[in-house]
CHARMM-style PDB file with segment names, atoms N, HN, CA, C and O in Angstrom:
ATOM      1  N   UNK     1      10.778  26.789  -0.068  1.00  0.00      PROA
ATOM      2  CA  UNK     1      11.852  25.813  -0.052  1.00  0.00      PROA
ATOM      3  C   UNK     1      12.603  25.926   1.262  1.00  0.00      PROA
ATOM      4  O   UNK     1      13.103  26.969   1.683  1.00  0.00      PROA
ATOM      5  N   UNK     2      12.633  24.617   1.934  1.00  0.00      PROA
ATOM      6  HN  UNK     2      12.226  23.769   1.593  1.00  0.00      PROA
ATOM      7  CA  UNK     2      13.627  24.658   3.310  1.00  0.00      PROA
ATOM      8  C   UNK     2      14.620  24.152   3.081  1.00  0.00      PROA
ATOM      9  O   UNK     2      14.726  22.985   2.702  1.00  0.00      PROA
ATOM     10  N   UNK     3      15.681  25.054   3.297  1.00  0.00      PROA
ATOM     11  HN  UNK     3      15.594  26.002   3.605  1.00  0.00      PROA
ATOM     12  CA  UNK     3      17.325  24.692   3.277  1.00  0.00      PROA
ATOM     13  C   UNK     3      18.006  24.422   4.357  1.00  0.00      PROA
ATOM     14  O   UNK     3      18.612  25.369   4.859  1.00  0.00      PROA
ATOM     15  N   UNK     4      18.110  22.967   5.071  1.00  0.00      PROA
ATOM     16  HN  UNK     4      17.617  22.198   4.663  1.00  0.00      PROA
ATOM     17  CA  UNK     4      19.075  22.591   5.828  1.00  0.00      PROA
ATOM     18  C   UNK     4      20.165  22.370   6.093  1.00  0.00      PROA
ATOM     19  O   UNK     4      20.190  21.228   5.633  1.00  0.00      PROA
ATOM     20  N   UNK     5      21.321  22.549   6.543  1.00  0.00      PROA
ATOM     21  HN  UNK     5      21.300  23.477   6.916  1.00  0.00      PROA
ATOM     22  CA  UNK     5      22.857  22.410   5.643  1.00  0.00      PROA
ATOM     23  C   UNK     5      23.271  22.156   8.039  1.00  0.00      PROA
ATOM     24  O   UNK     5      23.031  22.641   9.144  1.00  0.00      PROA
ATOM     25  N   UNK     6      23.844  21.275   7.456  1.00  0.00      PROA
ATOM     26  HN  UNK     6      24.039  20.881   6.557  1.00  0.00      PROA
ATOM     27  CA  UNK     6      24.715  20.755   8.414  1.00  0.00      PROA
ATOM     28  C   UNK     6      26.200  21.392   8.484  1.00  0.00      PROA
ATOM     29  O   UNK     6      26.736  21.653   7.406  1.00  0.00      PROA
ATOM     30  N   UNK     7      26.814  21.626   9.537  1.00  0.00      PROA
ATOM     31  HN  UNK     7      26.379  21.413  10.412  1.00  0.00      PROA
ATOM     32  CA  UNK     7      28.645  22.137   9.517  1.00  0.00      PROA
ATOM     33  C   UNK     7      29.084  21.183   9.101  1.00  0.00      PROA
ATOM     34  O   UNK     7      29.611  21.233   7.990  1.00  0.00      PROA
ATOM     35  N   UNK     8      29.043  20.004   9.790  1.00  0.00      PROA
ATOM     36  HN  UNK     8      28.615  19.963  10.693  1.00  0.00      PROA
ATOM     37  CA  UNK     8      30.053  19.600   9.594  1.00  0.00      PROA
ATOM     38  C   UNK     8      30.617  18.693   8.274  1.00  0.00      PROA
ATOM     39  O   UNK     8      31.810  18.422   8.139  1.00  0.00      PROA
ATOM     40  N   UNK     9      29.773  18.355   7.514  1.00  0.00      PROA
ATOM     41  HN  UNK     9      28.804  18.576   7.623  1.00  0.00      PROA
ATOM     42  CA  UNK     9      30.199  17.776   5.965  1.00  0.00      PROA
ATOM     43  C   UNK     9      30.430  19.202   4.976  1.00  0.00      PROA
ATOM     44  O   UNK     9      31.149  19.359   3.990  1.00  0.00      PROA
ATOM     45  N   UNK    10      29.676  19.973   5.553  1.00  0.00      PROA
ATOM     46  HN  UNK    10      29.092  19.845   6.354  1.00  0.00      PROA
ATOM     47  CA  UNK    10      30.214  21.581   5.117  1.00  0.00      PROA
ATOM     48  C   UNK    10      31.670  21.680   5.608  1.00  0.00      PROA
ATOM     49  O   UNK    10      32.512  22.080   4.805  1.00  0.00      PROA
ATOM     50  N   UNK    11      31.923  21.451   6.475  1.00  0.00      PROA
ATOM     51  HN  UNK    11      31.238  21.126   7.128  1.00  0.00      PROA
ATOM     52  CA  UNK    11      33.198  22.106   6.660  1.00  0.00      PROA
ATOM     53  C   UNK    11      34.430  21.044   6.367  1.00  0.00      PROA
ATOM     54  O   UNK    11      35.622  21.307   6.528  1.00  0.00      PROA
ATOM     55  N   UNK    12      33.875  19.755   5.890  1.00  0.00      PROA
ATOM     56  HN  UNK    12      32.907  19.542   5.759  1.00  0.00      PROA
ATOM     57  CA  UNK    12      34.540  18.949   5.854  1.00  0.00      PROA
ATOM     58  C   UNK    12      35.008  18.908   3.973  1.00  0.00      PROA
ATOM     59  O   UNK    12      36.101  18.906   3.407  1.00  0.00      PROA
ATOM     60  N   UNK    13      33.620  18.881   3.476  1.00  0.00      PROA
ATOM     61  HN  UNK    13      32.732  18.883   3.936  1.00  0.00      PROA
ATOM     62  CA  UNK    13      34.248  19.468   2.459  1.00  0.00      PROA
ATOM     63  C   UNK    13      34.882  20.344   1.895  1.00  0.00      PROA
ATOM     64  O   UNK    13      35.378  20.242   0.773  1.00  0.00      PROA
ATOM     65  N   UNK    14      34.932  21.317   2.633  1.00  0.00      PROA
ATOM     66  HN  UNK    14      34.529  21.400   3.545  1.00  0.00      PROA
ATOM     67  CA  UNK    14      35.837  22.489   2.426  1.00  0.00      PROA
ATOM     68  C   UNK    14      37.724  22.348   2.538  1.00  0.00      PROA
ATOM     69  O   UNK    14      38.666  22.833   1.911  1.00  0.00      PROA
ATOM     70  N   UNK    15      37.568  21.399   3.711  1.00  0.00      PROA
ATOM     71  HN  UNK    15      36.804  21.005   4.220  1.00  0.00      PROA
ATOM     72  CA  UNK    15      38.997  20.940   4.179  1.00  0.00      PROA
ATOM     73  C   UNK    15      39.285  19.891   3.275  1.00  0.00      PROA
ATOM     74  O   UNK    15      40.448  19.489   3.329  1.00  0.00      PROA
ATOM     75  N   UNK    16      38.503  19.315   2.422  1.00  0.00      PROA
ATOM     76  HN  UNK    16      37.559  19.641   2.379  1.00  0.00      PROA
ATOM     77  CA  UNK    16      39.158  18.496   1.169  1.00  0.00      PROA
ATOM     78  C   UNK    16      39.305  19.300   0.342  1.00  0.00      PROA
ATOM     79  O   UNK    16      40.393  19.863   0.462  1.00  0.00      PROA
ATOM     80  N   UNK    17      38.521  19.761  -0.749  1.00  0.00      PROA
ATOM     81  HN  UNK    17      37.637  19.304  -0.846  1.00  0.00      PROA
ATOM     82  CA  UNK    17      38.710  21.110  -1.396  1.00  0.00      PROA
ATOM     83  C   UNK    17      40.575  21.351  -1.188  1.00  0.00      PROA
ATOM     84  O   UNK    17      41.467  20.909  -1.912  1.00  0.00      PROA
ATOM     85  N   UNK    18      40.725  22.428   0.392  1.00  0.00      PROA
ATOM     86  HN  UNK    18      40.000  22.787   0.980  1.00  0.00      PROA
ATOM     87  CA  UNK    18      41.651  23.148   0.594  1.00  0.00      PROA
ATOM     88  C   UNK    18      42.840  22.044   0.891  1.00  0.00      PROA
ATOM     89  O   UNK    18      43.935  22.521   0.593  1.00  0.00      PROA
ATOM     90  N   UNK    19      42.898  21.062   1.260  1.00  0.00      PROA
ATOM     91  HN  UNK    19      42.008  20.675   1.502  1.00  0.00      PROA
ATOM     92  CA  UNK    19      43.859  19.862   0.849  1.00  0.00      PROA
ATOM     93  C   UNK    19      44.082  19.738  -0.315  1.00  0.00      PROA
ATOM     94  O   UNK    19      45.290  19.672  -0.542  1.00  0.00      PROA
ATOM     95  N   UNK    20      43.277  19.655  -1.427  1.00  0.00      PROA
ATOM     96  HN  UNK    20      42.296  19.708  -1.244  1.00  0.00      PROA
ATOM     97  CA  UNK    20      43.809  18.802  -2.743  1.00  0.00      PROA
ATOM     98  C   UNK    20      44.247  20.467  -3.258  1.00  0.00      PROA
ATOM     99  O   UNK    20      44.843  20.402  -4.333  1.00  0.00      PROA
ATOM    100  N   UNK    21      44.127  21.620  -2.858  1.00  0.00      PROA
ATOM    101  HN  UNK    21      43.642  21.673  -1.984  1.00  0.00      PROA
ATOM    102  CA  UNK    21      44.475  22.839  -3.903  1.00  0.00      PROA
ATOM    103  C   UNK    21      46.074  22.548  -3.398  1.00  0.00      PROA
ATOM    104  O   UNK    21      46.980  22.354  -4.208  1.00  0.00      PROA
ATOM    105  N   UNK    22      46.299  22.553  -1.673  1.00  0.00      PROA
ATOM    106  HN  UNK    22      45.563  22.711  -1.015  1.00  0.00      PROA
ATOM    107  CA  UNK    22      47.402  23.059  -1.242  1.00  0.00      PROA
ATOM    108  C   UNK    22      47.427  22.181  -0.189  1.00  0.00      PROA
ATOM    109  O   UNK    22      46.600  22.290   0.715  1.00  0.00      PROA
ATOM    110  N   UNK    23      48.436  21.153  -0.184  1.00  0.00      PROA
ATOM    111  HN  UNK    23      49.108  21.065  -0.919  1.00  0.00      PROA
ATOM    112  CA  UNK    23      48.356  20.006   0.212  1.00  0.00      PROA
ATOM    113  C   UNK    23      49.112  20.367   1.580  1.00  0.00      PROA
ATOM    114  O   UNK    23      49.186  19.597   2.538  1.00  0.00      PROA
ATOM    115  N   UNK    24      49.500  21.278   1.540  1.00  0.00      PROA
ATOM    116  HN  UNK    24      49.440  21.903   0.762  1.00  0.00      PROA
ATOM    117  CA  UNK    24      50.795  21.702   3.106  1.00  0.00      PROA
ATOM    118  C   UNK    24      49.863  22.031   4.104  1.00  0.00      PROA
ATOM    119  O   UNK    24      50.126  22.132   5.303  1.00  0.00      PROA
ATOM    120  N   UNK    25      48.608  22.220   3.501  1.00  0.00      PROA
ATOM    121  HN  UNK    25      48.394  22.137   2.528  1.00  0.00      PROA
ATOM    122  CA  UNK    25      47.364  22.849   4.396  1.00  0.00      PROA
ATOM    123  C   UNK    25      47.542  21.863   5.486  1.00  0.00      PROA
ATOM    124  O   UNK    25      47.904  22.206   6.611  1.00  0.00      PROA
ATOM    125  N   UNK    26      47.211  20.259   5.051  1.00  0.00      PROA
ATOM    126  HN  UNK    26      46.917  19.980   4.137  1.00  0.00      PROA
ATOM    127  CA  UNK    26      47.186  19.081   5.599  1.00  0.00      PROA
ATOM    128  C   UNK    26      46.939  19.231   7.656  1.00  0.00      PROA
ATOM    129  O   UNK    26      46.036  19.269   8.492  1.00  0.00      PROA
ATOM    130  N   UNK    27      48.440  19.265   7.559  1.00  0.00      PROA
ATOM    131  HN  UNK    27      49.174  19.234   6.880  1.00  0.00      PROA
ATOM    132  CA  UNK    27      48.846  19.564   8.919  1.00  0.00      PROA
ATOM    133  C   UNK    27      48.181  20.656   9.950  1.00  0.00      PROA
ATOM    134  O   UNK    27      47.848  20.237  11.059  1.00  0.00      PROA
ATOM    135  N   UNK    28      47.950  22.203   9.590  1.00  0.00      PROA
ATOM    136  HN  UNK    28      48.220  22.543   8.690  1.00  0.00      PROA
ATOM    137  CA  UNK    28      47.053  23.245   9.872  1.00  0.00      PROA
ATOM    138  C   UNK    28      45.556  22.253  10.184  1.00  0.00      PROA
ATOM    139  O   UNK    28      44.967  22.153  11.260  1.00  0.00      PROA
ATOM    140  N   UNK    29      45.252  21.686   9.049  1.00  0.00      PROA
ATOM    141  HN  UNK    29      45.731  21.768   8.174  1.00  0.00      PROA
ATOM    142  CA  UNK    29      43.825  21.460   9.101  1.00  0.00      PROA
ATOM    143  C   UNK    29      43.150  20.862  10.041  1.00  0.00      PROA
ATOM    144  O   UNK    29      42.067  21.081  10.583  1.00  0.00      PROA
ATOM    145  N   UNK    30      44.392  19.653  10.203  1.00  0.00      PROA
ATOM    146  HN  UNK    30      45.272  19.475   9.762  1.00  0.00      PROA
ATOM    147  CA  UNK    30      43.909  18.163  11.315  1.00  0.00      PROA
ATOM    148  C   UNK    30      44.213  18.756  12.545  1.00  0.00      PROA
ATOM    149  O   UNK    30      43.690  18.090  13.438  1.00  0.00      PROA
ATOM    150  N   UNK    31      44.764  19.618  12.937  1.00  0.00      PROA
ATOM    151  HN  UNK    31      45.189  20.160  12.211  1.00  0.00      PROA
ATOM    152  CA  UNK    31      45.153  20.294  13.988  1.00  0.00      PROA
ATOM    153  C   UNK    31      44.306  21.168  14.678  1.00  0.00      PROA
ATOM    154  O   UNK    31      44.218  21.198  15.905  1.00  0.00      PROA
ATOM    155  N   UNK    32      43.669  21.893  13.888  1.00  0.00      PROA
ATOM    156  HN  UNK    32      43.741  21.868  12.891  1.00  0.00      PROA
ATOM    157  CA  UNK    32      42.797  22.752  13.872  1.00  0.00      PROA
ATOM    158  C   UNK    32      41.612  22.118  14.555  1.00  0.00      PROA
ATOM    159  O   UNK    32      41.197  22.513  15.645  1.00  0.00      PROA
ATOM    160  N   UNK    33      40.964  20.896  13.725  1.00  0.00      PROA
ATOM    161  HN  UNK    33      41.301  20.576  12.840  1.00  0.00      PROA
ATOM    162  CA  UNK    33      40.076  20.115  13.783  1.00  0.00      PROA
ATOM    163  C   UNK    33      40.405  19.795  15.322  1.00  0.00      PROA
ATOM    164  O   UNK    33      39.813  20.376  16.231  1.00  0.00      PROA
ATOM    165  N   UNK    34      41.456  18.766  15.556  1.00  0.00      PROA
ATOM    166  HN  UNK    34      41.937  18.294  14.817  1.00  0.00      PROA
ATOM    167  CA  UNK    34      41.434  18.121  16.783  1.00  0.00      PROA
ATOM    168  C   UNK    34      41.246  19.650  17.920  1.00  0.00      PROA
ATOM    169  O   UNK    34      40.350  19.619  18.763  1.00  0.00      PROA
ATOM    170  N   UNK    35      42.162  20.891  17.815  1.00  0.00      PROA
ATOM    171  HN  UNK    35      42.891  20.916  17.130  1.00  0.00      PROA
ATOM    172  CA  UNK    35      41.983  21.266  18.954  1.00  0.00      PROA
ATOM    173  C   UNK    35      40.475  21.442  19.361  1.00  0.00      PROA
ATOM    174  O   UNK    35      39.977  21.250  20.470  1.00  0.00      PROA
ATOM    175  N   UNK    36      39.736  21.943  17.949  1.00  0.00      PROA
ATOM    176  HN  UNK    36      40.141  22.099  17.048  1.00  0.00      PROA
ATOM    177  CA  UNK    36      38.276  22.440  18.379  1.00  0.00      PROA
ATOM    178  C   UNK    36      37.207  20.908  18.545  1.00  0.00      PROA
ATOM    179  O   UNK    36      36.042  21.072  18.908  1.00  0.00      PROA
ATOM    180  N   UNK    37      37.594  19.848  18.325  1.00  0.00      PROA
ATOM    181  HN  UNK    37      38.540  19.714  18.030  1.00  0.00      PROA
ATOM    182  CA  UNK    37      36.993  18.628  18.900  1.00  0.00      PROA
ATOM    183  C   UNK    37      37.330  18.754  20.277  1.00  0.00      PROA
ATOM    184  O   UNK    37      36.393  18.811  21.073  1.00  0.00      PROA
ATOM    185  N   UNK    38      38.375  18.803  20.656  1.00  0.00      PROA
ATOM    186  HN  UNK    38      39.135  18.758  20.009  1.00  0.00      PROA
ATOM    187  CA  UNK    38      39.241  18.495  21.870  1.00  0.00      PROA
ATOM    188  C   UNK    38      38.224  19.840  22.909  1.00  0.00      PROA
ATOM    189  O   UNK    38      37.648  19.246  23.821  1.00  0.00      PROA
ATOM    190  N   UNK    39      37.990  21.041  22.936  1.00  0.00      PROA
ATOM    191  HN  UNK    39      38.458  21.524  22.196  1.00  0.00      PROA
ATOM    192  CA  UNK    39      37.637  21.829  23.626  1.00  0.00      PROA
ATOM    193  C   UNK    39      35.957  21.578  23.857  1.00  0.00      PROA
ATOM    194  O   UNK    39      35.273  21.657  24.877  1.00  0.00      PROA
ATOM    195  N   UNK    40      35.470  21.103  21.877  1.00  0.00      PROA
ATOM    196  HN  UNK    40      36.026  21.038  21.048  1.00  0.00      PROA
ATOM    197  CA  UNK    40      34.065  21.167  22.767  1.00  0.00      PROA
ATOM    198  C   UNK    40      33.727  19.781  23.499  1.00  0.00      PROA
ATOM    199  O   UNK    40      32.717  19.745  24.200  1.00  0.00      PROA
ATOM    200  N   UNK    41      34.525  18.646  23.366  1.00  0.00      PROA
ATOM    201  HN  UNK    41      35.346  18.676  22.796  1.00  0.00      PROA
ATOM    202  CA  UNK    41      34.710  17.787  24.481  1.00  0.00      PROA
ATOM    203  C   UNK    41      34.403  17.897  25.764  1.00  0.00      PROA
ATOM    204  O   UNK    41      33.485  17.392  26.411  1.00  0.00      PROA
ATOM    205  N   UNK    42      35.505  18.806  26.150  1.00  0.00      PROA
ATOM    206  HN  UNK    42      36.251  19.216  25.625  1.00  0.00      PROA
ATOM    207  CA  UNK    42      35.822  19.511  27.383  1.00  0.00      PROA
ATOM    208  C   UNK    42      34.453  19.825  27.857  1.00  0.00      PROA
ATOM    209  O   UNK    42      33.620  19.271  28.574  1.00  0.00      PROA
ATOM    210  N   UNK    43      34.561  21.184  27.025  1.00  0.00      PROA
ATOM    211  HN  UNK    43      35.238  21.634  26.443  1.00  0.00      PROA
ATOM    212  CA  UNK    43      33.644  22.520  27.771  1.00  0.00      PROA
ATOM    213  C   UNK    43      31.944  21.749  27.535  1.00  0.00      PROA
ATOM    214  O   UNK    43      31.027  22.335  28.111  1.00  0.00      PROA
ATOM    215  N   UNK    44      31.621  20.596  26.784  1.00  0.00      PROA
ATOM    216  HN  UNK    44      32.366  20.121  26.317  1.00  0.00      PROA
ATOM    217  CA  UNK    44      30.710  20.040  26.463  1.00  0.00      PROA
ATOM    218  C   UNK    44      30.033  21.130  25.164  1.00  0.00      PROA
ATOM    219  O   UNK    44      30.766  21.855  24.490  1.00  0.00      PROA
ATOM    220  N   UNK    45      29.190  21.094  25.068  1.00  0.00      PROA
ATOM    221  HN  UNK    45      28.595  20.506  25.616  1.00  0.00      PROA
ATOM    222  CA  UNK    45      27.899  21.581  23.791  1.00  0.00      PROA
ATOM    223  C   UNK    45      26.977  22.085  24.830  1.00  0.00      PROA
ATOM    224  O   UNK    45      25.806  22.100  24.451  1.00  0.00      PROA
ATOM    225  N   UNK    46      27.172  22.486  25.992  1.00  0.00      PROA
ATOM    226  HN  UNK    46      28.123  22.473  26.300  1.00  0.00      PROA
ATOM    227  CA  UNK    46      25.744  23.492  26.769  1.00  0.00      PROA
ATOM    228  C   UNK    46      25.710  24.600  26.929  1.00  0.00      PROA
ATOM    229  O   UNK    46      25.106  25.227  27.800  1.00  0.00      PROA
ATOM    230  N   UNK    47      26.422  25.004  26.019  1.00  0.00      PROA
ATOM    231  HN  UNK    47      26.912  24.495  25.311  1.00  0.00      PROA
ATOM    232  CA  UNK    47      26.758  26.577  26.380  1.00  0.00      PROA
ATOM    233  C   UNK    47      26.209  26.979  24.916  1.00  0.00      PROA
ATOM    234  O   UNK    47      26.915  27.660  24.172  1.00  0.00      PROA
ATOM    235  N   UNK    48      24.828  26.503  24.495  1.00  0.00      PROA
ATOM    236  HN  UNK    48      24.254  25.950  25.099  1.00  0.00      PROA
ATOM    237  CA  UNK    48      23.663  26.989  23.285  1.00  0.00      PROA
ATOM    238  C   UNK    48      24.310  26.532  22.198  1.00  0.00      PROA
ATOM    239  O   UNK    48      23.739  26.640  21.112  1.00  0.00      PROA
ATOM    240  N   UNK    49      25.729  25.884  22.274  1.00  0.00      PROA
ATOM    241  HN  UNK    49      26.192  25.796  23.155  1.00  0.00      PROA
ATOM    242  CA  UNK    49      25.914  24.788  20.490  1.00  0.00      PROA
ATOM    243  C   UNK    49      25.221  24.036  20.440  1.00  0.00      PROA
ATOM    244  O   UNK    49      24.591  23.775  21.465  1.00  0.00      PROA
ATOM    245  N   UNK    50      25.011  23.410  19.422  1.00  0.00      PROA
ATOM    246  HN  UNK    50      25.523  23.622  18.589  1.00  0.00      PROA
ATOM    247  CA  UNK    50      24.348  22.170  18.713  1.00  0.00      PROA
ATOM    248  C   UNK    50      24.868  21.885  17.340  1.00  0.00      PROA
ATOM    249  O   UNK    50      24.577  22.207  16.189  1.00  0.00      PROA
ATOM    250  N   UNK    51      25.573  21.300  17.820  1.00  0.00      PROA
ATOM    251  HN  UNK    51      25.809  21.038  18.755  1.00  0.00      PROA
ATOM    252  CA  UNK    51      25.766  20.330  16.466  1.00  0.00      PROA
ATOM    253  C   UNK    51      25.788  19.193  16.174  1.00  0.00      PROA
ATOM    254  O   UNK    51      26.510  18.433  16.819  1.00  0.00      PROA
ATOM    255  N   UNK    52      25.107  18.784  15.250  1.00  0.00      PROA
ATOM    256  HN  UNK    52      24.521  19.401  14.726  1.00  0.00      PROA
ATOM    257  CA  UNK    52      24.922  17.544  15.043  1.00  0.00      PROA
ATOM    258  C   UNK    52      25.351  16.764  13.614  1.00  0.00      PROA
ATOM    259  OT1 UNK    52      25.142  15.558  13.481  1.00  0.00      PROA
TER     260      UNK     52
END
């Protein structure tokens, strides 16, 4: 059996999950998100990430 699992609906579901337990999360979360969008922007994905 091959198990493929993607981050990011992984991690996305997780940040719903941790929203609907504790909704103050909210703010932490989207923040979080944007800075690490915001850097691999930057620094690009060539430094051996891949995500897709």
């Amino acid at each position: 059996m091959n198990l493929n699992i993607s981050i990011g609906p992984l991690v996305s579901l997780i940040a719903g999950i941790l929203i609907l337990v504790v909704p103050r999360l909210l703010n932490y979360i989207v923040a979080i998100y944007l800075i690490i969008i915001g850097l691999l922007g930057l620094f690009g994905t060539g430094g051996g990430f891949h995500f897709r």
